[in-house]
Each structure stands twice: as C-alpha cells, then as structure tokens.
KELO-788182 format. One record per residue: residue in three letters; chain; x, y, z of N, C-alpha, C in turn. Coordinates in Angstrom, 3 decimals. Example, Ala and Ser with C-alpha at 12.3 -4.5 7.8 and 13.67 -1.06 7.14 Angstrom:
BEGIN
residu:chaine:n.c1:n.c2:n.c3:ca.c1:ca.c2:ca.c3:c.c1:c.c2:c.c3
ala:A:13.190:-5.690:7.800:12.300:-4.500:7.800:13.200:-3.300:7.800
ser:A:12.850:-2.250:7.080:13.670:-1.060:7.140:12.900:0.030:7.870
This chain:
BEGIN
residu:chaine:n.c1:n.c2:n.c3:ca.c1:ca.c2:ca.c3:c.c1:c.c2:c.c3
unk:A:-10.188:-24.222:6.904:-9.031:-23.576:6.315:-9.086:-22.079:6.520
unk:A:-7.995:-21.686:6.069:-7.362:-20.036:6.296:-8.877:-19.192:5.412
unk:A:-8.980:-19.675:4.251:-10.283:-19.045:3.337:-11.573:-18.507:3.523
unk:A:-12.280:-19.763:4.522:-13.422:-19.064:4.838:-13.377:-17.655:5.717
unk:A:-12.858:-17.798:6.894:-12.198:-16.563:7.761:-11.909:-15.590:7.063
unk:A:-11.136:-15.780:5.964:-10.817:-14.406:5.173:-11.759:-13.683:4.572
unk:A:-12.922:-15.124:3.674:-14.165:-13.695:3.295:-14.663:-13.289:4.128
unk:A:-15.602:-14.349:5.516:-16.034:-13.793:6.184:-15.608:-12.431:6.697
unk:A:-14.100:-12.091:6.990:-13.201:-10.768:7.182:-13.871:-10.034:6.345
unk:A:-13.386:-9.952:5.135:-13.835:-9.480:4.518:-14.824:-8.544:4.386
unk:A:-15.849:-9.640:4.274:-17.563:-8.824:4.151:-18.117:-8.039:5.552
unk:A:-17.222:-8.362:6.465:-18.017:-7.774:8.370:-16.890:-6.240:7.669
unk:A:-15.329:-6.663:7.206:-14.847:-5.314:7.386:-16.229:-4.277:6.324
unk:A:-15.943:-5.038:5.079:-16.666:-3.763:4.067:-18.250:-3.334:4.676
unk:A:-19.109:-4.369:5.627:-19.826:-4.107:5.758:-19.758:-2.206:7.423
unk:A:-18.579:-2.410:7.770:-18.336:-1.481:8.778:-17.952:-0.449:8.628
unk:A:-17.362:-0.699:7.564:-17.010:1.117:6.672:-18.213:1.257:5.956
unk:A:-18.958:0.033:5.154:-20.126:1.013:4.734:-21.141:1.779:6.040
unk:A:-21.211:1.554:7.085:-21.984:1.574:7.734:-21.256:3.076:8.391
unk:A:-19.868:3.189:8.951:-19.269:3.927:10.281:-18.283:4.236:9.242
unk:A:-18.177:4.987:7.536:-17.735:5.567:6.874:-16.707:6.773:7.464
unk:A:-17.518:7.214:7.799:-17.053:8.436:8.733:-16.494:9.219:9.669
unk:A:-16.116:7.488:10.303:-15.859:7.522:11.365:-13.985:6.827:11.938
unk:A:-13.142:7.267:12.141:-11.609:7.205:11.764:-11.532:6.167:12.653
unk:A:-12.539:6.251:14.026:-11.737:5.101:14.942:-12.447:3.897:14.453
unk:A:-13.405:3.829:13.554:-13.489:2.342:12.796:-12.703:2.398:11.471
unk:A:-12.782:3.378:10.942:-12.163:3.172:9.182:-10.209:2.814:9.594
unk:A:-9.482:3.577:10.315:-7.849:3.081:10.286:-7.770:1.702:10.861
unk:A:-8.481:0.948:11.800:-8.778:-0.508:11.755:-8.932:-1.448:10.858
unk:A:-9.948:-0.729:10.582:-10.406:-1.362:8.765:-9.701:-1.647:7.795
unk:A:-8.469:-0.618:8.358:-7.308:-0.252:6.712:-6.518:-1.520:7.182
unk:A:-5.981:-1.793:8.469:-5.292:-2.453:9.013:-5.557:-4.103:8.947
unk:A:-6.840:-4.230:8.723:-7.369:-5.595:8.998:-6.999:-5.879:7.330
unk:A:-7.517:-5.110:6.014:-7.316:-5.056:4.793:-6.328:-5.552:4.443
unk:A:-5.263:-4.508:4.734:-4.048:-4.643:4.153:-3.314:-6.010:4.769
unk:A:-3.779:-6.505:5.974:-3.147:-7.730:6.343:-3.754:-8.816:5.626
unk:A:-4.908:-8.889:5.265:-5.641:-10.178:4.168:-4.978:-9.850:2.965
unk:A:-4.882:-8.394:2.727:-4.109:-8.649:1.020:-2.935:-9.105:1.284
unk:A:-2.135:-8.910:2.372:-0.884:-9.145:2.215:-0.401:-10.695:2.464
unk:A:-2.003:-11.188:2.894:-1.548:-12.888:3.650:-1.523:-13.820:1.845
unk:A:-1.389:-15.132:2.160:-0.977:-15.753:1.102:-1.714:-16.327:0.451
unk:A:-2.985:-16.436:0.741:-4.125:-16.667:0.211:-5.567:-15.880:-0.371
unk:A:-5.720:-15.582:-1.057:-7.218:-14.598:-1.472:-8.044:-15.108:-0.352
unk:A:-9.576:-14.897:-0.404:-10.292:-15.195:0.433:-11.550:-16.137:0.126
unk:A:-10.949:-16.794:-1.526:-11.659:-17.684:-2.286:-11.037:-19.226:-1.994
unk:A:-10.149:-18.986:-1.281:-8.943:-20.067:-1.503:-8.593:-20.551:-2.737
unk:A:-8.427:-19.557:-3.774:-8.304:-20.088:-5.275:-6.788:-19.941:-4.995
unk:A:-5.686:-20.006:-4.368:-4.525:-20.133:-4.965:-3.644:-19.213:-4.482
unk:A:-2.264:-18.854:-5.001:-1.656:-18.020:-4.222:-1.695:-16.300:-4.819
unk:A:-0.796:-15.584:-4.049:-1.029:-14.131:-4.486:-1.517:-13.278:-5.700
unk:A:-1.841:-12.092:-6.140:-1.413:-12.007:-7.648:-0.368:-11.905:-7.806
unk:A:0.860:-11.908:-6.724:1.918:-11.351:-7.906:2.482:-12.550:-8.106
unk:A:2.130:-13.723:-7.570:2.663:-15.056:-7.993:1.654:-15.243:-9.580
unk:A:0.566:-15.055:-9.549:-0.523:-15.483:-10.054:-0.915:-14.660:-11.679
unk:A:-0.276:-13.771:-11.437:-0.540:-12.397:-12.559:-1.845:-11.624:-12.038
unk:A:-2.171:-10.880:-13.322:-3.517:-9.981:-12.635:-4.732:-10.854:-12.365
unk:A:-5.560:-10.659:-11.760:-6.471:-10.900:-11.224:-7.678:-11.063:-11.926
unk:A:-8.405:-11.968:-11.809:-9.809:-12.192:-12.982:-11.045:-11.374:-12.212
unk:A:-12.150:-11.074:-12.722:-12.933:-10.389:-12.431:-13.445:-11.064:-11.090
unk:A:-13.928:-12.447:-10.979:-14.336:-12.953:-10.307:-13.277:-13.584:-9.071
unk:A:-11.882:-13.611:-9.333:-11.171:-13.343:-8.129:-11.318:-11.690:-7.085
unk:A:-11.236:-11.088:-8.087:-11.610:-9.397:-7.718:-13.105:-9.400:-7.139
unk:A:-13.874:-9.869:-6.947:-15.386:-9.084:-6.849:-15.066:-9.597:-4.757
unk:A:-14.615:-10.375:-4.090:-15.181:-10.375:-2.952:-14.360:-8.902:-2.015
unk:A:-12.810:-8.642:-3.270:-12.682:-7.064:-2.332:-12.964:-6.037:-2.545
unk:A:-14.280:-5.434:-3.819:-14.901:-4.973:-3.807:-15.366:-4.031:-3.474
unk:A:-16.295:-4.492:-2.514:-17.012:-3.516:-1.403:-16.022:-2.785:-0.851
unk:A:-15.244:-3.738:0.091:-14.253:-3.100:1.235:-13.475:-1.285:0.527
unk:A:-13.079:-2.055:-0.863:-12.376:-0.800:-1.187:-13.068:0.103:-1.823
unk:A:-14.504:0.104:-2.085:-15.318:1.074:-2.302:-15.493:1.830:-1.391
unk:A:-15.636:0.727:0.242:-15.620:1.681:1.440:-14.881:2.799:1.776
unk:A:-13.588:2.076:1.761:-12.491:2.746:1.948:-11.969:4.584:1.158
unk:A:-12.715:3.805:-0.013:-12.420:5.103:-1.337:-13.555:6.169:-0.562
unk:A:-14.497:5.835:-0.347:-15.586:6.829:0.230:-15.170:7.753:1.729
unk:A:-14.204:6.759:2.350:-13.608:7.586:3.495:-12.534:8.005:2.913
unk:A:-11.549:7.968:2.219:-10.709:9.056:1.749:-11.297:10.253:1.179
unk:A:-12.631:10.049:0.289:-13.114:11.259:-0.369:-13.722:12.064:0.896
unk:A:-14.237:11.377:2.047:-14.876:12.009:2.833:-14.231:12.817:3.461
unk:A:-12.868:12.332:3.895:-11.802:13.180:4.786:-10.445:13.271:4.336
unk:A:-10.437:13.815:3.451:-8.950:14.361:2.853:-7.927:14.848:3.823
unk:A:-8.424:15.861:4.924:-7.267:16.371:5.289:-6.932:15.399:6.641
unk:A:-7.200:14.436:6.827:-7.128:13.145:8.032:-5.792:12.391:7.760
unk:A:-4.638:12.813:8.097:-3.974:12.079:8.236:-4.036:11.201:8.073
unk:A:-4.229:10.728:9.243:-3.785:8.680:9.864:-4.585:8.386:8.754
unk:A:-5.906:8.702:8.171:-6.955:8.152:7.429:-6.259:7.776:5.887
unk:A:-5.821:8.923:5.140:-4.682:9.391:4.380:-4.525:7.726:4.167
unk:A:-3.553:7.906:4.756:-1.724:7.360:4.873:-2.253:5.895:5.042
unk:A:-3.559:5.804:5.952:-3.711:4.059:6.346:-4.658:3.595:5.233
unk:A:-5.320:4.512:4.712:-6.356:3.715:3.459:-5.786:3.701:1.744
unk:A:-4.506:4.636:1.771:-3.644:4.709:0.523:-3.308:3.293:0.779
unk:A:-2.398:3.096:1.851:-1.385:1.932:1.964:-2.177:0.453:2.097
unk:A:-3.649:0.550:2.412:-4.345:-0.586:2.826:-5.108:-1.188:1.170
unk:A:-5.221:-0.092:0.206:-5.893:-0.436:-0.923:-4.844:-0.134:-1.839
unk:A:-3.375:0.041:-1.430:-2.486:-0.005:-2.303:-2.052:-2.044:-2.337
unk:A:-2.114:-2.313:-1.137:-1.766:-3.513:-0.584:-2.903:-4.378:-1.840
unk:A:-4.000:-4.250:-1.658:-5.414:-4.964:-2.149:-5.031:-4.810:-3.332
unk:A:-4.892:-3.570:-4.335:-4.843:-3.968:-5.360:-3.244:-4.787:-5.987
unk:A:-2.424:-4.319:-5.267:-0.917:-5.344:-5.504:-0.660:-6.247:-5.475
unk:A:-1.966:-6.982:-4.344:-1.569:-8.786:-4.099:-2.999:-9.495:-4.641
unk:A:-3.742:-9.007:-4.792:-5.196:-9.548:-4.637:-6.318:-9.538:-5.630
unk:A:-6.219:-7.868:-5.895:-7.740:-7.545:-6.988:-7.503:-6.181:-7.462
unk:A:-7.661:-6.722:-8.863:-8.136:-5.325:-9.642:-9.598:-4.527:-9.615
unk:A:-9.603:-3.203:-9.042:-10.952:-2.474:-9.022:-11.678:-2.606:-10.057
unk:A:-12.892:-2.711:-10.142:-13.427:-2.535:-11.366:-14.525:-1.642:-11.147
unk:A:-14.760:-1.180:-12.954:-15.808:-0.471:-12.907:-15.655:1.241:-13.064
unk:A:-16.128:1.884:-12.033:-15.577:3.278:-11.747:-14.598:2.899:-10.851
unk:A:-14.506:2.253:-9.875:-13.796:2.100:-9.014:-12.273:2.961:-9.155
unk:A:-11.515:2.601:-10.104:-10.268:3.589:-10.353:-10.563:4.721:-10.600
unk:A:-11.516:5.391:-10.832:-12.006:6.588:-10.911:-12.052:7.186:-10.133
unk:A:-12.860:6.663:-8.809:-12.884:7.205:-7.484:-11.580:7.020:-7.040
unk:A:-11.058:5.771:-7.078:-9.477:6.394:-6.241:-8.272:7.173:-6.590
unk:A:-8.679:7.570:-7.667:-7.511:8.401:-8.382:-8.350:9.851:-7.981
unk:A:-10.034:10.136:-7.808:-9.782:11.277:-7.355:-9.911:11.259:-6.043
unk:A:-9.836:10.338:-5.107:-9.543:10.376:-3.984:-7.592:10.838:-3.679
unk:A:-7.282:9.937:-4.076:-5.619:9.804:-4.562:-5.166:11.662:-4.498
unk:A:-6.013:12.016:-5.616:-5.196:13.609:-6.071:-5.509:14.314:-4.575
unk:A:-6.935:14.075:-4.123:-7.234:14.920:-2.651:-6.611:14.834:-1.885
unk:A:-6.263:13.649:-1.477:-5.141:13.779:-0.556:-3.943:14.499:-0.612
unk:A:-3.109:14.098:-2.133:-2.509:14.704:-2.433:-2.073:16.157:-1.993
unk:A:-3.311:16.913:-2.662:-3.457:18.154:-2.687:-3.262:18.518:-1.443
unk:A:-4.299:18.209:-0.425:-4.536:18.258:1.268:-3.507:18.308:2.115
unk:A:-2.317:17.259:1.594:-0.878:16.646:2.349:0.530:17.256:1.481
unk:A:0.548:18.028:0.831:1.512:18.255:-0.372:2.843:18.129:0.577
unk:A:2.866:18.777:1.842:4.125:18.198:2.624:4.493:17.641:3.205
unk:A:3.750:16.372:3.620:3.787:15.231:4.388:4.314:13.660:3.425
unk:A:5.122:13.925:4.221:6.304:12.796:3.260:5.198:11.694:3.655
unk:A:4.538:10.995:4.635:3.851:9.557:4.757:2.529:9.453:3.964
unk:A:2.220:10.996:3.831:0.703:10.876:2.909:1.564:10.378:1.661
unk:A:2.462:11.474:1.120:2.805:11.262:-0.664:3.728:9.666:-0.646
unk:A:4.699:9.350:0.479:4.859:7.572:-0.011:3.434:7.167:-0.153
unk:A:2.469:7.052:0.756:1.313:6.054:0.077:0.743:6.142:-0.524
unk:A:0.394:7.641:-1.256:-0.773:7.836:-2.421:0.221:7.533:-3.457
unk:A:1.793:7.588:-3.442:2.526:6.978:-4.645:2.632:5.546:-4.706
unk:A:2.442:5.259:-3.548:2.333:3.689:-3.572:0.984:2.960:-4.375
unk:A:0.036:3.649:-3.841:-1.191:3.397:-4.476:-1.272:3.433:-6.319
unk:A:-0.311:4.793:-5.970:-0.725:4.808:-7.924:0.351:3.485:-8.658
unk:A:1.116:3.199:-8.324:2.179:2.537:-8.506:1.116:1.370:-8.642
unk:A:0.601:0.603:-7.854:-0.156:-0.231:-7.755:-1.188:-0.495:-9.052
unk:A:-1.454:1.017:-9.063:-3.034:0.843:-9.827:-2.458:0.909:-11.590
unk:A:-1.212:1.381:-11.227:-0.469:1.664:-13.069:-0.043:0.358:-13.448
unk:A:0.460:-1.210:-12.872:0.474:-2.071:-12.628:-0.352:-3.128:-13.795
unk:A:-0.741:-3.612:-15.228:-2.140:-3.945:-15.070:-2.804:-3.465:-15.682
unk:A:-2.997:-1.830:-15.620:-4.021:-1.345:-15.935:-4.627:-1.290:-17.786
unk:A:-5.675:-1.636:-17.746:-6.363:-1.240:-18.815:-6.609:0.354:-19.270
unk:A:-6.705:0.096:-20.509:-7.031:1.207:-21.576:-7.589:2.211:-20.826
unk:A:-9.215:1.723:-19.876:-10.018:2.621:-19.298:-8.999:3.388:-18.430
unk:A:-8.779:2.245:-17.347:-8.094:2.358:-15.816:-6.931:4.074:-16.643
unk:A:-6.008:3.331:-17.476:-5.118:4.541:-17.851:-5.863:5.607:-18.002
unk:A:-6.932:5.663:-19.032:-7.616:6.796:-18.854:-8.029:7.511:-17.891
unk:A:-8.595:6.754:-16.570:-8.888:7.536:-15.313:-7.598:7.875:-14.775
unk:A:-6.397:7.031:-14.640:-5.079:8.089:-14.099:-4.739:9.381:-14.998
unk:A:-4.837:9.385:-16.507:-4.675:10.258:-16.825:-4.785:11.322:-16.642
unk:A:-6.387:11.527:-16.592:-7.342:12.235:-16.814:-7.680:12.917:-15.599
unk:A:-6.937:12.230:-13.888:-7.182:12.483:-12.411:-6.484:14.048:-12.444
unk:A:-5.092:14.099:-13.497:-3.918:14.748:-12.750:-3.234:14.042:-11.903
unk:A:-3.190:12.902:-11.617:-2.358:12.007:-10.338:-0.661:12.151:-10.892
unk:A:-0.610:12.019:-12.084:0.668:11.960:-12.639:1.190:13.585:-12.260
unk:A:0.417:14.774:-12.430:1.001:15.813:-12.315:1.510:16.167:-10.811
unk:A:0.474:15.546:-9.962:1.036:15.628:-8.488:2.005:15.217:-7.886
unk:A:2.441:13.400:-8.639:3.377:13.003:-8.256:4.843:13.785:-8.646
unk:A:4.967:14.454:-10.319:6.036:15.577:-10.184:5.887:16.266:-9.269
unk:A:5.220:16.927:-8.467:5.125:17.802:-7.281:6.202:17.432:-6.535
unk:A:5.765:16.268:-6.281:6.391:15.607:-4.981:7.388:15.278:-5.250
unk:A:8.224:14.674:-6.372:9.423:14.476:-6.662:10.569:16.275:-6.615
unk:A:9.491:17.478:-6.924:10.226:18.279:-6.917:10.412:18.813:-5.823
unk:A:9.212:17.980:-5.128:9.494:19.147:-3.298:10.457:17.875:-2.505
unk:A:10.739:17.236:-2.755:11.614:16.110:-1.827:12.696:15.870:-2.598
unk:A:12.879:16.073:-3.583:14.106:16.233:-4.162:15.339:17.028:-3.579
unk:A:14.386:18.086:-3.161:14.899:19.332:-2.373:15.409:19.095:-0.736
unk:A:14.716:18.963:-0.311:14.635:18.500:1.008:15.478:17.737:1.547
unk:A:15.895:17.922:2.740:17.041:17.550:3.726:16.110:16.260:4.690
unk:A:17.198:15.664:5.023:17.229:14.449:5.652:16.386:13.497:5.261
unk:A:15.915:12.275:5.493:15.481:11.002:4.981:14.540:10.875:4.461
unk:A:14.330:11.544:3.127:13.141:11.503:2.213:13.321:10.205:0.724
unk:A:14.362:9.308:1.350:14.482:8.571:0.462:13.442:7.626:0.538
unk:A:12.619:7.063:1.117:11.368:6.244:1.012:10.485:6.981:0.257
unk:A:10.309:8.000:0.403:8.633:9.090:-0.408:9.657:8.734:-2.062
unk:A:11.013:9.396:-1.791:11.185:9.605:-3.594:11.461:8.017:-4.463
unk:A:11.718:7.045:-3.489:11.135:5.779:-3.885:10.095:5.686:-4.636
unk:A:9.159:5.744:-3.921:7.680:5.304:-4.016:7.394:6.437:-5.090
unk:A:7.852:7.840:-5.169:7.227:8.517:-5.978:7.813:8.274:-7.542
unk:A:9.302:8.052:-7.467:10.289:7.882:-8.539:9.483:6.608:-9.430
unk:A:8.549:5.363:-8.772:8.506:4.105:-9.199:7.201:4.553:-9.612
unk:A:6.048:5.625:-9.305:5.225:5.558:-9.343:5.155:6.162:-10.992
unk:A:6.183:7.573:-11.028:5.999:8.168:-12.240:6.543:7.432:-13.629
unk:A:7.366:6.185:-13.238:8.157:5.563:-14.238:6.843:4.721:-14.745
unk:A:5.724:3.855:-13.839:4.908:3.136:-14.211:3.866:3.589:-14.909
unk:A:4.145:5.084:-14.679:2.490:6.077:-15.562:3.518:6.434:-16.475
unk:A:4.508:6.510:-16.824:4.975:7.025:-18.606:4.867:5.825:-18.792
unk:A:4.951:4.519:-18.588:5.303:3.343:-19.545:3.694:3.405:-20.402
unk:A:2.697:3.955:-19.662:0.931:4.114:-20.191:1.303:5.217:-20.939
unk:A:1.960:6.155:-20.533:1.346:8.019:-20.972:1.305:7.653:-22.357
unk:A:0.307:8.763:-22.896:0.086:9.358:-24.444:1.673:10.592:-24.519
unk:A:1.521:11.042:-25.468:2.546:11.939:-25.650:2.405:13.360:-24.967
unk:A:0.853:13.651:-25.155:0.445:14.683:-24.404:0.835:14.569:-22.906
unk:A:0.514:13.338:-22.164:0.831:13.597:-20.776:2.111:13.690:-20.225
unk:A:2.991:12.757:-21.525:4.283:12.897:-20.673:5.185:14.418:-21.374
unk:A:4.352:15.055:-22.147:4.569:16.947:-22.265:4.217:17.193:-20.948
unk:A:3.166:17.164:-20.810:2.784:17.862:-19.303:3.863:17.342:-18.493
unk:A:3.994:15.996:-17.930:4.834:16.025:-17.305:6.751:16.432:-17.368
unk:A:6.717:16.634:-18.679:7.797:17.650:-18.811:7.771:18.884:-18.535
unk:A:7.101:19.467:-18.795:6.661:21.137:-18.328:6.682:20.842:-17.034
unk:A:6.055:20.180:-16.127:5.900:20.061:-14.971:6.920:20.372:-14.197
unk:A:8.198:19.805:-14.794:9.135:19.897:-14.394:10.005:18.558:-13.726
unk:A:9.621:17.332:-14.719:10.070:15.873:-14.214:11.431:15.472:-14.849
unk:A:11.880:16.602:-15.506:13.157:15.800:-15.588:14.079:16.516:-14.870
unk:A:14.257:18.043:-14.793:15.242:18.667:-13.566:14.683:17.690:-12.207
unk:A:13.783:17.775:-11.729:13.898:17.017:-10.442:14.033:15.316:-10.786
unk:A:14.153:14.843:-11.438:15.067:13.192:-11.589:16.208:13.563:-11.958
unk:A:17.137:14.366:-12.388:18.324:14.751:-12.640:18.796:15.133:-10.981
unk:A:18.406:16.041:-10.386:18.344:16.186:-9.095:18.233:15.288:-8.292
unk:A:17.531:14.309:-8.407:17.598:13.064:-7.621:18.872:12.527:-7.882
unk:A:19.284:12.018:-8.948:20.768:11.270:-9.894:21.678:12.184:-9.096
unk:A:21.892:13.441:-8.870:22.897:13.770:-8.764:22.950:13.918:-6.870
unk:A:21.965:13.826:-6.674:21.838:13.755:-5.083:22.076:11.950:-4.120
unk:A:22.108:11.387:-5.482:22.523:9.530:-4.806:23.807:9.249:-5.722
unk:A:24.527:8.371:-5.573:25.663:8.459:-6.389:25.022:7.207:-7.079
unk:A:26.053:6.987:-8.169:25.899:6.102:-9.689:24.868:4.732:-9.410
unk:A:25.912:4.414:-8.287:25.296:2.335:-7.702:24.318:2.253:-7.034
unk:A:23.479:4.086:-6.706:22.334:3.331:-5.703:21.013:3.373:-6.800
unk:A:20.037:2.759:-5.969:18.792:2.182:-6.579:18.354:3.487:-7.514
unk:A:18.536:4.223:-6.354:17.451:5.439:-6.340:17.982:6.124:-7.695
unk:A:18.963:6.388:-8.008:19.968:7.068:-9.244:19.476:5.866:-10.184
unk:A:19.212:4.961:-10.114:19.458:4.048:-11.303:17.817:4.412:-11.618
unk:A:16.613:4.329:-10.834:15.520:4.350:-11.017:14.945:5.687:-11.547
unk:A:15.551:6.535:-11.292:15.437:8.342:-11.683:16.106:8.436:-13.181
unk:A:17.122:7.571:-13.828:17.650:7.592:-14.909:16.793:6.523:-15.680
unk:A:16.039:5.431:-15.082:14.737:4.773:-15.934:13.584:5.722:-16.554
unk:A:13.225:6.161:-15.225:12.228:7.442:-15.501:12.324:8.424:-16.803
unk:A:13.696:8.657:-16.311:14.391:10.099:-17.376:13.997:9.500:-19.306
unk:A:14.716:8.059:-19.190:14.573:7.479:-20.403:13.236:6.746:-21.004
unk:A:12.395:6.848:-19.773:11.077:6.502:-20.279:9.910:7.887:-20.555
unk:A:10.853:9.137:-19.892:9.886:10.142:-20.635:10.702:10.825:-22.097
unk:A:11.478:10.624:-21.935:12.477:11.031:-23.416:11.628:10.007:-24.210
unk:A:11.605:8.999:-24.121:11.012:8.041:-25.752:9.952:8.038:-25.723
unk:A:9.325:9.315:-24.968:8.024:9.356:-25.329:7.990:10.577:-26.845
C-alpha cells in the first residue's frame, strides 16, 4: 500500500535535512517531497484519511512528521534571508501541519521564531509573507494554551499587521498575500488575550482592514474577511 512508502519518505527526507541542513539544493526538495505527503490522502501510518477530514491530530499520529519539520525549522533559522528556502519550507510545514500533524513540544516555538525571521528578512516580498501567513494560519488552527503562548509571545501577530499595512497599499495583484495575511490575523484574535489584540490595534490593524474593505467592493471574499477580522478585534 500507499503507507509504507510514505514513512519510509518520510524518515530518508528528515534524515537529509538533518544531515545537508544547510544546504538549499537538498533542503527546497525536501520542502517539495513534504508538502506533497502532507497534501496526499493518507498519513504515513495508514491510519485513515486527512486531518482536516479527521480533526486535529493525536500525538502519536503526529510523531512520524516530527523530525522532518524539526529539520526544516533548523533550515529556516539557518537561512533567513534565502528566498526559495523562505517561501518553500513556510509552505511545505504549513501543508504538514494543516493536513497531517500537530508540532509538539518546543517545536511551535522554533517555528514561530523562525516564522518572525523570515518575516523580518522578506518584509517586501509578497511570496515570503503569503507563506509565513500561511504557516501561522495553520499553526493558530488547534492550537493549545502553550502553542498560543508561543505565537503570542514570537511577535508573529505584530508582523502580520505589517504586512497587511504594506499590501494594503500596494498596486497590482497582492490579493493572494492579503488573503493569507487577512485569514492569518483573524485566526490569532480568535486566541488573543486583550493585551495582544491592543497591540495589534496600535499596530495599526484596523485602518489597514478598513483599507482593505474599501479597496474590494461589498461581495468579495476579501471585504467580507477584513470585516470578520475588524469584528473579531473589536470584541476583544
């Protein structure tokens, strides 16, 4: 069956990033091989179908992707300002944790401060900020008490206002980034304490979702999802 192949995948990928970490022309492969097992229809236990058919993920469905995305987290921390690296290991362990497995451990720790580095590194690259918003989107999903605490506590939430305020702005087809960023900040207020979603008022998250609303008209997604946002940091 499809199963065995998949851990075996699995354990050769995590075992190649632990090994060639460092190294981009093995790690964006790596991301690629990843994100296609999370995205196929089976885990690599053959226990059944996706999580999002399935709900979240039990510890012991989670432990065989693991490694891989420990790997992975270690080459984002390693090379922040790497593009392709960026963009292919956000989107490859955004994939893993959406269909497949919840990190455990520190694990969200490290990718949220991997997450902000990039961030920081890419502040104008619309393909870095869709996938590190994709990622957080993913990881807000689910998350436990702790997990919230490590997004909190990253700044990931403050970056993603960044990005909603610098593409808000911006001319021609930045509607995929303010997607991904619009869905990302709605899923971290539904967690925030009161304190964070202050910060993210100061930040400046509701002129730029007002700005979004008034930049899509009434019926599109994007206006309807920027006016979720708006009303999920007001009732905070």
């Amino acid at each position: 069956g499809v199963e065995v192949p998949s851990r075996v995948g699995l354990e050769v990928l995590a075992a190649a990033v632990d090994r060639h970490w460092n190294q981009s022309t093995v790690v964006i492969p790596a991301c690629t091989v990843l994100a296609s097992l999370a995205k196929g229809p089976d885990s690599p236990n053959g226990s059944g179908p996706s999580r999002s058919a399935r709900g979240p993920p039990s510890r012991e469905a989670s432990a065989p992707w693991q490694p891989a995305m420990a790997g992975l987290i270690r080459a984002l921390r390693a090379r922040p300002g790497d593009v392709a690296v960026a963009v292919s290991a956000c989107v490859a362990l955004a994939w893993t944790v959406e269909k497949q497995a919840r990190p455990c451990g520190t694990l969200v720790a490290d990718m949220m401060s991997a997450l902000v580095m990039v961030l920081r590194a890419h502040q104008g690259d619309a393909d870095v900020a869709e996938a590190a918003c994709f990622l957080l989107s993913a990881v807000a999903k689910d998350a436990g008490d702790q997990d919230k605490e490590h997004m909190m506590r990253s700044g990931a939430p403050l970056l993603v206002v960044m990005v909603l305020r610098h593409y808000a702005e911006q001319a021609g087809d930045v509607e995929p980034v303010l997607r991904r960023a619009v869905n990302a900040l709605r899923l971290v207020l539904l967690l925030a304490d009161s304190a964070t979603a202050g910060a993210v008022s100061l930040a400046g998250a509701p002129a730029a979702l007002r700005k979004i609303q008034g930049r899509f008209p009434e019926g599109h997604a994007l206006h309807r999802a920027a006016g979720t946002a708006l009303q999920a940091l007001t009732a905070q």
